[in-house]
C-alpha positions as CSV (number, residue, x, y, z in Angstrom):
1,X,-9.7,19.8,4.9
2,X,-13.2,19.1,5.9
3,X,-13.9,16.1,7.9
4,X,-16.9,13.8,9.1
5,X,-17.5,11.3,11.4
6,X,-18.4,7.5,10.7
7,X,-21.9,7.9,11.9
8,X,-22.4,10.7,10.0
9,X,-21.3,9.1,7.0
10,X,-23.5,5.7,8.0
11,X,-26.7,8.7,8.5
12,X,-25.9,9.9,5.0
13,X,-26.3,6.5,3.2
14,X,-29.6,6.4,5.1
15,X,-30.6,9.0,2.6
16,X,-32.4,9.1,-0.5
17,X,-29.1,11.3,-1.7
18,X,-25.7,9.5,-3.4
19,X,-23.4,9.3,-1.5
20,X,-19.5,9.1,-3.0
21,X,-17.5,7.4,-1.0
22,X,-14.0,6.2,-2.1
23,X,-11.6,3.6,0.4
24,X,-8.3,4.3,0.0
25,X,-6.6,1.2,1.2
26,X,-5.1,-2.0,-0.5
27,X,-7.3,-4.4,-2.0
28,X,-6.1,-7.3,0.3
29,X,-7.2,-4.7,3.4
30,X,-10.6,-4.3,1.4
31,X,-11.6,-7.8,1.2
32,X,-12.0,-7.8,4.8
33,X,-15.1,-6.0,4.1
34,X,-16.1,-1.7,3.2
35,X,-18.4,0.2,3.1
36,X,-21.8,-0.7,0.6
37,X,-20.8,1.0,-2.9
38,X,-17.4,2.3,-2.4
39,X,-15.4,2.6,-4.7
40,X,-11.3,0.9,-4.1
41,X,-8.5,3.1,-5.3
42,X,-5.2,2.2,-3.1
43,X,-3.8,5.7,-2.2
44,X,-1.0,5.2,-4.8
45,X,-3.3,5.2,-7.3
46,X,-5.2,8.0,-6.3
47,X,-3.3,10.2,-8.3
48,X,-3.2,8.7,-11.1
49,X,-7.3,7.9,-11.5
50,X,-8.5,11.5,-10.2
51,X,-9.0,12.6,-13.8
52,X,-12.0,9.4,-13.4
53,X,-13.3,11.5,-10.6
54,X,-16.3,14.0,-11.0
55,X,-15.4,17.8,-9.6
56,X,-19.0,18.2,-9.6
57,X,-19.5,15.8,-6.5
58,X,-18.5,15.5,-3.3
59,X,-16.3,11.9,-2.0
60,X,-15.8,11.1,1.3
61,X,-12.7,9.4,1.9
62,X,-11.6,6.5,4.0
63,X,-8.9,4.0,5.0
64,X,-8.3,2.0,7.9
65,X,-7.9,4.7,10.7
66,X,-8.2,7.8,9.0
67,X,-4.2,8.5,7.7
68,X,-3.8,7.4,4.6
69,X,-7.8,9.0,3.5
70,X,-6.4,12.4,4.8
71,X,-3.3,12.4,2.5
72,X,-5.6,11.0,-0.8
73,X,-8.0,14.1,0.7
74,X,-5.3,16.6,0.6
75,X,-4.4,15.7,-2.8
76,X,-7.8,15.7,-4.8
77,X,-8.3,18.8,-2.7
78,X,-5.6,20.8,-4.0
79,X,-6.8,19.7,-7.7
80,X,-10.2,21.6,-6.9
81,X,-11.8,18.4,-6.2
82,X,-14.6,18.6,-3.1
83,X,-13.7,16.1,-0.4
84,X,-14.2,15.0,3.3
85,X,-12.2,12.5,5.1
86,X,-13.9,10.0,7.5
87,X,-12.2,10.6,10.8
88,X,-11.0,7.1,12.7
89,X,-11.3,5.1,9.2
90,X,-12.9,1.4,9.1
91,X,-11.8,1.2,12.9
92,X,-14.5,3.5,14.0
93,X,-17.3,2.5,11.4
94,X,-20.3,0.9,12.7
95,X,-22.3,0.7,9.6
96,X,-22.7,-2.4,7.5
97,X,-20.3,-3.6,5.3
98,X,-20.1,-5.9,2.3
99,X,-17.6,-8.1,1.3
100,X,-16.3,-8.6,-2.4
């Protein structure tokens, strides 16, 4: 499984690219605030939306400290889905956040 780094990730939405970033964790752990324009999908429901997901695009996934964003990797990864997971989670990331 491929992996990147919170800054890397915070360089990326700098860009003029999208960027597909999906937070894995609860929706009570989200309101504390995510990344700009992820998209929530609790990990147990991961499984159960991928067929909403887009094998033409690349998601970076993330949690709070990288765990639970390496098992939803691992999954969409072996249904041929292109993923990275962002190392250290929302404990490492530096970048702005917005809060829904």
């Amino acid at each position: 499984m491929k992996e990147i780094l919170p800054n890397e990730v915070n360089s990326l939405l700098k860009g003029n690219s999208p960027v597909h970033i999906i937070d894995v964790r609860e929706a009570d752990e989200v309101k504390t605030g995510k990344i700009p324009n992820a998209v929530n999908i609790p990990l147990g429901l991961v499984e159960f939306r991928m067929q909403d997901l887009d094998k033409s695009k690349e998601y970076i996934m993330v949690c709070r400290s990288g765990g639970r964003s390496s098992r939803a990797a691992q999954l969409l990864e072996d249904h041929g889905y292109t993923v990275l997971n962002m190392i250290g989670g929302m404990n490492e990331w530096e970048g702005p956040t917005e809060k829904f």
